[in-house]
Steps between C-alpha positions, in 0.01 A plus 500: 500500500859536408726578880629836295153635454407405817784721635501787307106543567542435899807759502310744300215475704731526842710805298155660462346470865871647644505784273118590584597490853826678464228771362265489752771504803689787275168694479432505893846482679566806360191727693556619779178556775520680816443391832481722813541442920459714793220725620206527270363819562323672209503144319909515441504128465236513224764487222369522143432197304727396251848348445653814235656672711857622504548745741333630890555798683279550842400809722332570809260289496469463100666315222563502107595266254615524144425298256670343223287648267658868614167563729438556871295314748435619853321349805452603860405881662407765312505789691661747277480369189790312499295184408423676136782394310477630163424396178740363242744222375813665484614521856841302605526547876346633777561582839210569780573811810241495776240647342609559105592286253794537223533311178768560193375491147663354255585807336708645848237695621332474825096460606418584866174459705370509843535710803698832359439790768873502437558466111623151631294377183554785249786363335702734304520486146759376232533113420870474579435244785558203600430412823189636789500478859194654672526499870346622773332844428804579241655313147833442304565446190828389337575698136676293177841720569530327861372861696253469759148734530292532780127630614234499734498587888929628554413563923854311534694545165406180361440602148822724503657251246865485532712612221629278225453262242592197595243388673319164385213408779318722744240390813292726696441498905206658702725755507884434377639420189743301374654387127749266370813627326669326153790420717262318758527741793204645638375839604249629741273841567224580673396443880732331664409483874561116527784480273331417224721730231810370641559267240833231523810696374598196234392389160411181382133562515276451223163530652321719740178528678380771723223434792313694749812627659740182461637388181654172311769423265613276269897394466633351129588184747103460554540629833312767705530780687286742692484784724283791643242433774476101633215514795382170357848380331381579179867601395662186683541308124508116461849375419586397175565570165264312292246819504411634166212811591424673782219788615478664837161520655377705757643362793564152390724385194495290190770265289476244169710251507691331170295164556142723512412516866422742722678658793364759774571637791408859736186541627179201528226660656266380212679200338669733251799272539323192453611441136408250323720178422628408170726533232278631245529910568643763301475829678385634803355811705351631777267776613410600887382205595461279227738335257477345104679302285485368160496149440528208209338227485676236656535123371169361341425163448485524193903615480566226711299241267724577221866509656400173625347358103850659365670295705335212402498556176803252398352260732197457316654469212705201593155370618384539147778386312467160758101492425533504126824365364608616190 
């Protein structure tokens, strides 16, 4: 057999296994599954099944995912009906109160369910939105223009929405409010017996989270900042600026980092701080006493297998040309 034939077959069949692989590791690195820590009352830790997910929001003692598909999963309690997501394929994000879920459709308007002795899950109409934040008994809602809404249980102010249209991110508390201006300053409303409205007088901020009564920030420099009530230094941050998201719990206190791990800190009664390790997460929340993240699959064998034949590749081929002269 001629030493040209014999090459071009061998790197065919070697430029056919890599680009099946490149397929199989493009078709699975991609999906994203959830995994959950902390207390596991009313099953919280029994995440759905699955690996399309793109989004998680979590309650009380609840959780919901979307899908990439555009539908909703849910697992844990299901006390008032906040574990009957609706139907549908055209939802785009989601956010979960205590009781009451949220979730945007693709076409700006809003589906709420759950607990509602409030209206906190009688959304009003329109399909101008953009962004939900359900909360504790009460939900925001951020409109296309940049104005805020607000509705549900008002015992403190919290869904009298500041004025405005500049606003481009809003979080809900158990009982505050706060949103994120264009310019990157931050305002608060609500209760604010701990300090928790008393947001830091600068800008720079282009992320916000609001807890039980405490609350997080991120800084354009990756840093962090928070404030509000710290009886389990749940608003003492982790230095650095390598951060990339952030979500305030209820007394304990979440961060992504730029390299995928996980950072935590506040209150531990239940191993709600006990993240995982890795590099391989995405996003992260956390509920009363019970956090999730979404994760990737991390490097198979298979990956592995075929950096290491590429790199052999010319290797080989000397072997070959040294096995059958031309």
């Amino acid at each position: 057999m001629k030493l040209k034939t014999i090459q071009s077959r061998f790197v065919g069949a070697v430029f056919f296994g890599l680009c099946l692989g490149c397929f199989l590791i493009a078709s699975t690195c991609h999906a994203e599954y959830i995994v959950a820590w902390g207390y596991d009352r009313h099953d919280v830790l029994d995440v759905p099944a699955g690996n399309d997910y793109t989004a998680i929001a979590l309650g009380g003692n609840w959780g919901v995912a979307l899908r990439e598909d555009g539908s909703l999963a849910s697992w844990g309690g299901n006390s008032h009906g906040e574990g009957d997501v609706p139907e549908g394929y055209d939802f785009m994000a989601i956010s979960a109160g205590n009781f009451h879920g949220l979730a945007l459709r693709e076409d700006g308007s809003i589906a709420g369910w759950g607990h509602s002795d409030f209206g906190q899950a009688d959304p009003p109409p329109g399909n101008d939105f953009v962004a939900v934040a359900a909360a504790g008994e009460f939900s925001l809602a951020l409109k296309r223009n940049g104005s805020l809404i607000g509705w549900g249980y008002d015992g403190n102010g919290q869904t009298v929405v500041p004025d405005g249209n500049d606003f481009i991110a809003v979080s809900g508390g158990a009982a505050h409010s706060l949103a994120l201006r264009a310019d990157g300053s931050l305002v608060g409303w609500g209760r604010n017996n701990v300090g928790q409205t008393d947001v830091p007088q600068t800008d720079g901020f282009v992320a916000v989270s609001a807890g039980r009564s405490h609350n997080v920030a991120l800084r354009s420099d990756g840093s962090l900042a928070g404030w509000g009530y710290n009886g389990y230094g749940q608003v003492d941050v982790p230095d650095g600026n390598d951060f990339v998201a952030i979500n305030a719990g209820e007394f304990q206190s979440y961060a992504l980092r730029a390299d995928g791990s996980l950072a935590a800190w506040g209150r531990n009664y239940w191993g709600q701080l006990d993240v995982p390790t890795g590099t391989h997460f995405t996003a992260i929340d956390g509920g009363w006493t019970f956090a999730a993240a979404l994760a990737v699959p991390e490097p198979s064998t298979l990956m592995l297998l075929l950096i290491a034949t590429a790199a052999l590749l010319p290797y080989i081929r000397r072997r070959i040309r040294k096995q059958y002269p031309a």
